[in-house]
Each structure stands twice: as C-alpha cells, then as structure tokens.
C-alpha atoms as an extended CHARMM CRD file, in Angstrom:
* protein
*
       163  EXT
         1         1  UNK       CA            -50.5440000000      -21.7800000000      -10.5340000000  PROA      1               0.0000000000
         2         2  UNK       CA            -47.4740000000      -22.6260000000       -9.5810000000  PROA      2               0.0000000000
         3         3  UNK       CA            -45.0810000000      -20.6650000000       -7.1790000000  PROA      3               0.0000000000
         4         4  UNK       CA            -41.4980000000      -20.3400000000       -6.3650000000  PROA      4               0.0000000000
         5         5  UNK       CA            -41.1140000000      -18.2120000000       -3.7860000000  PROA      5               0.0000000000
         6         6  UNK       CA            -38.0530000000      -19.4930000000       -1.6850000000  PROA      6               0.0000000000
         7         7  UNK       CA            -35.1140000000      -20.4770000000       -4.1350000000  PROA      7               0.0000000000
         8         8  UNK       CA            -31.8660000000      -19.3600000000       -2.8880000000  PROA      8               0.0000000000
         9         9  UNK       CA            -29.9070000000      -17.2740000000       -5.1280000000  PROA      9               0.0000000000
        10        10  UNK       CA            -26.8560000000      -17.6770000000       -6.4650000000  PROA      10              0.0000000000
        11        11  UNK       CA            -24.6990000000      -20.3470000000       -6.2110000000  PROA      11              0.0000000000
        12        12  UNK       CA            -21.0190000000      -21.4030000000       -4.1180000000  PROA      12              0.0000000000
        13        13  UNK       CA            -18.8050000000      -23.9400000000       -4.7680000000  PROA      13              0.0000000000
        14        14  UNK       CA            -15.9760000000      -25.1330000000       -2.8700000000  PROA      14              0.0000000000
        15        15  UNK       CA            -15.4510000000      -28.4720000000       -3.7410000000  PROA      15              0.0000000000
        16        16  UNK       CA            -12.5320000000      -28.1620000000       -5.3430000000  PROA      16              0.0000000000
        17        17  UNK       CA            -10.5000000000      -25.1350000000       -2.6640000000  PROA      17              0.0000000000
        18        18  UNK       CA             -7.1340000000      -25.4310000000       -2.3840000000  PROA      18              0.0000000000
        19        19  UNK       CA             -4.0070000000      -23.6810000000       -2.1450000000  PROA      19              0.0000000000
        20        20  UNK       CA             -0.9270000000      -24.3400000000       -4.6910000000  PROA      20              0.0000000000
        21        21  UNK       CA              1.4240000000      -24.1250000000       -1.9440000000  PROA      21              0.0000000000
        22        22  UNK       CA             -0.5790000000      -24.9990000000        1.2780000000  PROA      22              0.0000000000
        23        23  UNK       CA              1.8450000000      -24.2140000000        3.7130000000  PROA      23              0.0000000000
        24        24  UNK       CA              4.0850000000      -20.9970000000        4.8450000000  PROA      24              0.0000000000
        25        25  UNK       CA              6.8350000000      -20.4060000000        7.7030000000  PROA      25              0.0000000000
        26        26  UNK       CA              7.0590000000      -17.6250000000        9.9160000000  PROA      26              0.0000000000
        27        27  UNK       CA             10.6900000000      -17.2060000000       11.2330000000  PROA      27              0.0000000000
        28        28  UNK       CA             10.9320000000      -16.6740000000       14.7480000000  PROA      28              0.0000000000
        29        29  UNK       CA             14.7160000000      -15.6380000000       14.3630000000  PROA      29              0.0000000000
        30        30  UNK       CA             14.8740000000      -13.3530000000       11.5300000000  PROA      30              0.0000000000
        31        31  UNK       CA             18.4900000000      -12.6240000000       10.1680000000  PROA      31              0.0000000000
        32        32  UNK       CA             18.6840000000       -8.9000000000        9.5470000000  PROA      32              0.0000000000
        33        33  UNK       CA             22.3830000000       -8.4180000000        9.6730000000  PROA      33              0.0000000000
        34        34  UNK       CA             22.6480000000       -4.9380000000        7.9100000000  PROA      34              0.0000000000
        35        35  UNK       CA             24.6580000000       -4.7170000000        4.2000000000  PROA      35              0.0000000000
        36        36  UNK       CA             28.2540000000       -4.0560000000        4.3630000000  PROA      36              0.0000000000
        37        37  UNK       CA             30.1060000000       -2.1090000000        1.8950000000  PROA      37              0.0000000000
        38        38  UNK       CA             32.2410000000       -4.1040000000       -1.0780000000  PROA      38              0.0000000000
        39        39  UNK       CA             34.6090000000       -3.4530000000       -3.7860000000  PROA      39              0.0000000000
        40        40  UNK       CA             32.3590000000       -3.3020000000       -6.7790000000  PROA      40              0.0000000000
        41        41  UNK       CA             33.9590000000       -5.6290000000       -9.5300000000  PROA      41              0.0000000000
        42        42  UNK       CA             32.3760000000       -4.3320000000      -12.5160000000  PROA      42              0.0000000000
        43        43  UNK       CA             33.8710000000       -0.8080000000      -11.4820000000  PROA      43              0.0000000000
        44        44  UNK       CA             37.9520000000       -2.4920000000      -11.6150000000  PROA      44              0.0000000000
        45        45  UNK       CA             36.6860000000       -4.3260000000      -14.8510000000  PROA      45              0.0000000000
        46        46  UNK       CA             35.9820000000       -1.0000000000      -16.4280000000  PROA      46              0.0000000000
        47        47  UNK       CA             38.9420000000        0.6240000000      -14.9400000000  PROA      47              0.0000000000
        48        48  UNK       CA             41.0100000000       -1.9680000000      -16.5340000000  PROA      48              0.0000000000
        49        49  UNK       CA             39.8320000000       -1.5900000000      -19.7780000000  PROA      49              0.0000000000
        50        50  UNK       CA             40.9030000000        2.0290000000      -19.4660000000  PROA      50              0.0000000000
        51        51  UNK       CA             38.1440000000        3.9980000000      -18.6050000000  PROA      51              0.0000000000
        52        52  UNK       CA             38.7090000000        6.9130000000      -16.1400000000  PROA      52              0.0000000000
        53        53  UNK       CA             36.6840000000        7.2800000000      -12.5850000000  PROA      53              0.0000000000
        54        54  UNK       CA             34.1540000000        9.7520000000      -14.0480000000  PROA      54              0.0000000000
        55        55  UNK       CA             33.5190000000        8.1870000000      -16.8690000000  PROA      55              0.0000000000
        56        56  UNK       CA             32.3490000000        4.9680000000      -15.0000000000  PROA      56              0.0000000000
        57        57  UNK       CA             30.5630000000        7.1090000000      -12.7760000000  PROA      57              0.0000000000
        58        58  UNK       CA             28.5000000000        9.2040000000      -15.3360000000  PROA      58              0.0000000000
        59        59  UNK       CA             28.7040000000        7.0810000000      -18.3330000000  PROA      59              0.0000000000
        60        60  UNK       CA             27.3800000000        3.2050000000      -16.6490000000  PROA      60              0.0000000000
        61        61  UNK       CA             26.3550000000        4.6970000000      -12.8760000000  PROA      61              0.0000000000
        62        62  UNK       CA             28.8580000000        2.5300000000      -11.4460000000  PROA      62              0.0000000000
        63        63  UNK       CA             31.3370000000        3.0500000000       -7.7740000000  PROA      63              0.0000000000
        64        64  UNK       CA             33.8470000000        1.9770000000       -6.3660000000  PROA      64              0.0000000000
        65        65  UNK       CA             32.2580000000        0.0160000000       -3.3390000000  PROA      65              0.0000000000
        66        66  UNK       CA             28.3100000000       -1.5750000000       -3.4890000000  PROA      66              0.0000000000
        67        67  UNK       CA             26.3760000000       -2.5750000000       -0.6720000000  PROA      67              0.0000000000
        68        68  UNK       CA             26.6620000000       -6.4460000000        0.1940000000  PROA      68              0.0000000000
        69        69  UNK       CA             25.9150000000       -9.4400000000        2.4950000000  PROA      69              0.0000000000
        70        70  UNK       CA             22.4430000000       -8.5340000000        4.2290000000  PROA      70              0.0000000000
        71        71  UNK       CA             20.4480000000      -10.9690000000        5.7210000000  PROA      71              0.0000000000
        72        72  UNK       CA             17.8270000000      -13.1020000000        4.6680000000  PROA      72              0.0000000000
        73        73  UNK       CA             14.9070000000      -11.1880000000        6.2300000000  PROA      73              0.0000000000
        74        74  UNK       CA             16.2690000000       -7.2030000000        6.5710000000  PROA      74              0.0000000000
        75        75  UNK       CA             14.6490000000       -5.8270000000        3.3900000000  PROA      75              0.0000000000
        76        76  UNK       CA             11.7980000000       -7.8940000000        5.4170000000  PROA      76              0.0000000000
        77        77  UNK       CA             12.0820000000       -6.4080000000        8.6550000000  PROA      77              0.0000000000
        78        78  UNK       CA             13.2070000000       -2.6820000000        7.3490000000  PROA      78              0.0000000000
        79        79  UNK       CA             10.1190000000       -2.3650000000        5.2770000000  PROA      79              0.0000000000
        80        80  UNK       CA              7.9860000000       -4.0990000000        7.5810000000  PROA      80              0.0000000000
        81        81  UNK       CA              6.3770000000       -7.1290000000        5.0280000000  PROA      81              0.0000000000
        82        82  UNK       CA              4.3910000000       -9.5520000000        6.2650000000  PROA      82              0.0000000000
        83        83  UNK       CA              4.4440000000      -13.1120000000        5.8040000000  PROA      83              0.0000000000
        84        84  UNK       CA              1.4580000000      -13.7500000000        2.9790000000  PROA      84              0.0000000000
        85        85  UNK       CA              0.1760000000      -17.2770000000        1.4490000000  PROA      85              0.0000000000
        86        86  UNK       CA             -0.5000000000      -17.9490000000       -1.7210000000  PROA      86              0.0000000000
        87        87  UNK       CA             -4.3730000000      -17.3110000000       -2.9660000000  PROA      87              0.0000000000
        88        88  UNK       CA             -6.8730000000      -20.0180000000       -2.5330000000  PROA      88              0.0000000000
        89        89  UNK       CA             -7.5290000000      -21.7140000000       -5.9390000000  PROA      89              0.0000000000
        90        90  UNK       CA            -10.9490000000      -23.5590000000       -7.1260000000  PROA      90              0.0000000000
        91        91  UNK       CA            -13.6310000000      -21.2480000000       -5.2810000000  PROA      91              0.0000000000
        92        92  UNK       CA            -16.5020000000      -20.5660000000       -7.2670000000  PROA      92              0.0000000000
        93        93  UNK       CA            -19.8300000000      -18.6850000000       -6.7870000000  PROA      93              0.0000000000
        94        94  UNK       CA            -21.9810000000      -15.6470000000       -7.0970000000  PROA      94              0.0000000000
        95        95  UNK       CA            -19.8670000000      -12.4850000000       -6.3020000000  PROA      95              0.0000000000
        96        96  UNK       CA            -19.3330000000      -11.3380000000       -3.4060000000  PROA      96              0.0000000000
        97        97  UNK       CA            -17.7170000000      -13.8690000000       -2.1890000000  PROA      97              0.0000000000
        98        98  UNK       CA            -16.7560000000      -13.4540000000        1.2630000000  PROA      98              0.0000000000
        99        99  UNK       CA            -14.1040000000      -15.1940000000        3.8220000000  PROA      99              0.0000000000
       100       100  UNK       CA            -13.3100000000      -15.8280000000        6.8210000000  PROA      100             0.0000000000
       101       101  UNK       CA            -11.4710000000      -17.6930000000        9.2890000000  PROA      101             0.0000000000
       102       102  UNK       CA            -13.3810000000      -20.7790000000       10.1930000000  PROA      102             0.0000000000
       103       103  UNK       CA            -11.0870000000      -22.5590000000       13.1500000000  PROA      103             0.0000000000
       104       104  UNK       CA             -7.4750000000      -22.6970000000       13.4580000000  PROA      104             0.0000000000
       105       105  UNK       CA             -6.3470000000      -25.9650000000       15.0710000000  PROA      105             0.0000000000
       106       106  UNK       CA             -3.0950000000      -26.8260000000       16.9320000000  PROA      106             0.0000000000
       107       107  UNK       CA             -0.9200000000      -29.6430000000       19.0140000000  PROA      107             0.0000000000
       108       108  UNK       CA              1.5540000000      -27.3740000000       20.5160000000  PROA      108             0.0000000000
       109       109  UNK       CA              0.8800000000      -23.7480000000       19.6560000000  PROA      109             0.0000000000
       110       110  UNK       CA             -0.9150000000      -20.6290000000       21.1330000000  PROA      110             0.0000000000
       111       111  UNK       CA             -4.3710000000      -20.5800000000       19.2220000000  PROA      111             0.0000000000
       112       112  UNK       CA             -5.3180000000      -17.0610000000       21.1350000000  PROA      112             0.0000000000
       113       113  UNK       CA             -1.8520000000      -15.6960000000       19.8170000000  PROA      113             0.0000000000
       114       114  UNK       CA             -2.1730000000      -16.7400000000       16.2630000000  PROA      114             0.0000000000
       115       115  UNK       CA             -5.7070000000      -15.3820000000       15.9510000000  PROA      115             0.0000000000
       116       116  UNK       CA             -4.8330000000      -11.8370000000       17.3700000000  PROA      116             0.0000000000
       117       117  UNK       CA             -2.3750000000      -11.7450000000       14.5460000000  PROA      117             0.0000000000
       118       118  UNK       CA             -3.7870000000      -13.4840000000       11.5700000000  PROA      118             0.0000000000
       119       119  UNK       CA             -5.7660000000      -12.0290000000        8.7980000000  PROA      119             0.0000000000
       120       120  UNK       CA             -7.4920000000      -13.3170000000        5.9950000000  PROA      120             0.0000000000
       121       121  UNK       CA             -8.0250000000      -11.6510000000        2.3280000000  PROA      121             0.0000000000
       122       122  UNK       CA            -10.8790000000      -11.6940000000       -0.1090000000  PROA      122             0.0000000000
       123       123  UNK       CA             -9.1180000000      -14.0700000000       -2.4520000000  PROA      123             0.0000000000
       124       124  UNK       CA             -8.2630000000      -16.3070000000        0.7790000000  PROA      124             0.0000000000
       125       125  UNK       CA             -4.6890000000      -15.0200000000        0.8300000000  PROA      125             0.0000000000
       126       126  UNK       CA             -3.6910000000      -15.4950000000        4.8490000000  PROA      126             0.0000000000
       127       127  UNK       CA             -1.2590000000      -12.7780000000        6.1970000000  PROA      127             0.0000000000
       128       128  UNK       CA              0.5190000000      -12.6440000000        9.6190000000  PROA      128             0.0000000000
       129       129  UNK       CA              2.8480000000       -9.6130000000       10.5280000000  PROA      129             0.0000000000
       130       130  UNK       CA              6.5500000000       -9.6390000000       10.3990000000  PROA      130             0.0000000000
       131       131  UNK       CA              6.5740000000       -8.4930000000       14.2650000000  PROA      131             0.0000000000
       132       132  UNK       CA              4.7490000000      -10.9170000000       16.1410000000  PROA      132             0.0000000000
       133       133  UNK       CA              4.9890000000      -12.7210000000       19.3560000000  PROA      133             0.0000000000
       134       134  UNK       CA              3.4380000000      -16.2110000000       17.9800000000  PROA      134             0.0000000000
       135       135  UNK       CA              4.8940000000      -19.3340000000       19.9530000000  PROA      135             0.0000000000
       136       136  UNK       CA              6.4880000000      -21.7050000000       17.9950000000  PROA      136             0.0000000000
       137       137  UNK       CA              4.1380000000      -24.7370000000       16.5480000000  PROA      137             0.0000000000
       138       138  UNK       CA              2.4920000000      -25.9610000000       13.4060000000  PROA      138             0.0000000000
       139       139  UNK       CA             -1.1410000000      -24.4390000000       13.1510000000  PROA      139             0.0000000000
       140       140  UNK       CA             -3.9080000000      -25.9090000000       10.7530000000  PROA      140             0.0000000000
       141       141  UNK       CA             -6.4980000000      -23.3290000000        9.0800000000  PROA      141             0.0000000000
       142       142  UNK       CA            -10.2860000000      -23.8960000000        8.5990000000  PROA      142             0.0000000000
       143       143  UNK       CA            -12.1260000000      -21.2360000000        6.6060000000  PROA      143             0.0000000000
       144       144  UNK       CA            -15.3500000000      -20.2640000000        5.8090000000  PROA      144             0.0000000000
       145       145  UNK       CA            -16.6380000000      -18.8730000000        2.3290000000  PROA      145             0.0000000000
       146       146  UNK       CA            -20.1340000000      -16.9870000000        2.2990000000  PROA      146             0.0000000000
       147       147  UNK       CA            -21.8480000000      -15.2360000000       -0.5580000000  PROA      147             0.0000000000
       148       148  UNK       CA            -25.7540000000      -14.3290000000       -0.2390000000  PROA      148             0.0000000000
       149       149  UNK       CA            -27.9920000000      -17.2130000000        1.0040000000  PROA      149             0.0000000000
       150       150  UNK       CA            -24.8780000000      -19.9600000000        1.0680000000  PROA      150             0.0000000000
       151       151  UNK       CA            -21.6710000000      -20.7970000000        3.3000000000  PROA      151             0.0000000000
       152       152  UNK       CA            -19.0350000000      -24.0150000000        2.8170000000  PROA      152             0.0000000000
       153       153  UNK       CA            -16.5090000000      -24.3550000000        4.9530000000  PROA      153             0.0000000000
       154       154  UNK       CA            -13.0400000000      -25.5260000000        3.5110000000  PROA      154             0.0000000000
       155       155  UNK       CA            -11.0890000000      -27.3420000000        6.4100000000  PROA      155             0.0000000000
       156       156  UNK       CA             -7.6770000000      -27.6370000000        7.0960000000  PROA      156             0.0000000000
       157       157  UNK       CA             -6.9900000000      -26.5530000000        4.1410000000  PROA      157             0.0000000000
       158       158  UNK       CA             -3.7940000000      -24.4710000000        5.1920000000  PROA      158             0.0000000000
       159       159  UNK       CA             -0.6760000000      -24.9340000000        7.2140000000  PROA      159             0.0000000000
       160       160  UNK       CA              1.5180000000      -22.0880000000        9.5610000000  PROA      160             0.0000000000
       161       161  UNK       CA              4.3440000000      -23.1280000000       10.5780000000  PROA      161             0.0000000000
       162       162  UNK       CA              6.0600000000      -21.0710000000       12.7740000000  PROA      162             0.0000000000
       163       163  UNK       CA              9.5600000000      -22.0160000000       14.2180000000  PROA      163             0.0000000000
C-alpha cells in the first residue's frame, strides 16, 4: 500500500506579480491653498436669457458666486486620503492569500521612517498616510505572499517615490 501522507495543500503562484502602474509619489509639499469664491457663469448666462434670480436659484440650483481655484492636494489633506497604489495583478493560489511586506530597499531614504508608515492590503494595494514625516528618496518594495503550506516572495516589484 501506498501512502501520501505529506503533500502540501494548495497551491501559490507568483510568477507572473506585477503592478499596472508600479510606481506612486508622495508629495512632500502639498498645495492646499483653500477655494476662493467666483462669479458663476452659468448663473449671468441664465440671467441673460431673462430668467429672474429665484428662478435660477430654485428652478437649476444655481448662484451667483461658486467656489474656485483650490489646490492640488486640499480635498486631499481636508479629508485626510492617503496615498494608495494600484492592486497587484497576476497572484494566484489557494485562498487566503496573505501579504506582507518583504524588504523595502533604498539609496538615499529613511527605511525606519517609511516602514512606521507603510501598510500593505490583502490585494497588495500599498498605502502611506497623507501626514507623514518620510524623508525624501526613491524606495523599492519586496513583498511576501503566503497561503497555507507555501510563501513566494515578489521583489522589487514596487516603487515610492517621495519628493
């Protein structure tokens, strides 16, 4: 009689991980100028065709003035989103499928830093917080899928850029 006693279950294949866009940047100087107010010109264009203030107002929901001219990053910064990668593509296996962060490599950064900020999702998605203290450098990510009875480790497979 033959036995099989110590077969791993399952199955994990990385061969094929990778990102669609394998890189992100973290602004250092975030622009939140606050909005300004503004003539609204759909308002004049419907006062010139003769309608009267309350009918603009109750008719289309349209003012006189609109908010205008915030920066890039204040919705960013006033709702407190972090910076998030795209999903790691090409990972297959027996569910769960677990990750983690592997290594995270640098030539001019602050490894320690990075690591006290940087998270990693179940679907490999990497997320840093929009206030962070992160030195300036271009950091390399390593990471490590497990599921039960196997680990591969994908390597370098992602980019932070912070500047």
């Amino acid at each position: 009689m033959i036995n099989c006693q110590d077969i791993t279950i399952g199955y994990l294949i990385t061969e094929y991980a990778s990102y669609s866009v394998d890189s992100m940047i973290v602004k250092k100087n975030l622009d939140t100028t606050p909005p300004s107010e503004v003539p609204n010109p759909r308002y004049e264009m419907y006062i010139e065709m003769g309608f009267t203030p309350q009918e603009i107002a109750d008719w289309f929901d349209i003012f006189p003035t609109m908010m205008s001219g915030e920066g890039e990053d204040y919705e960013r910064v006033l709702r407190d989103i972090p910076w998030v990668s795209s999903a790691i593509e090409g990972i297959e296996g027996t569910p769960p499928i677990l990750v983690s962060i592997k290594s995270i490599t640098t030539d001019e950064g602050d490894i320690e830093k990075l690591s006290t900020y940087l998270s990693v999702r179940g679907n490999g998605m990497l997320q840093i917080p929009v206030k962070n203290d992160i030195p300036a450098g271009r950091y390399k990510i390593s990471l490590t899928f497990t599921n039960e009875g196997r680990s591969q480790d994908v390597n370098d497979c992602f980019t932070i850029i912070v500047k």
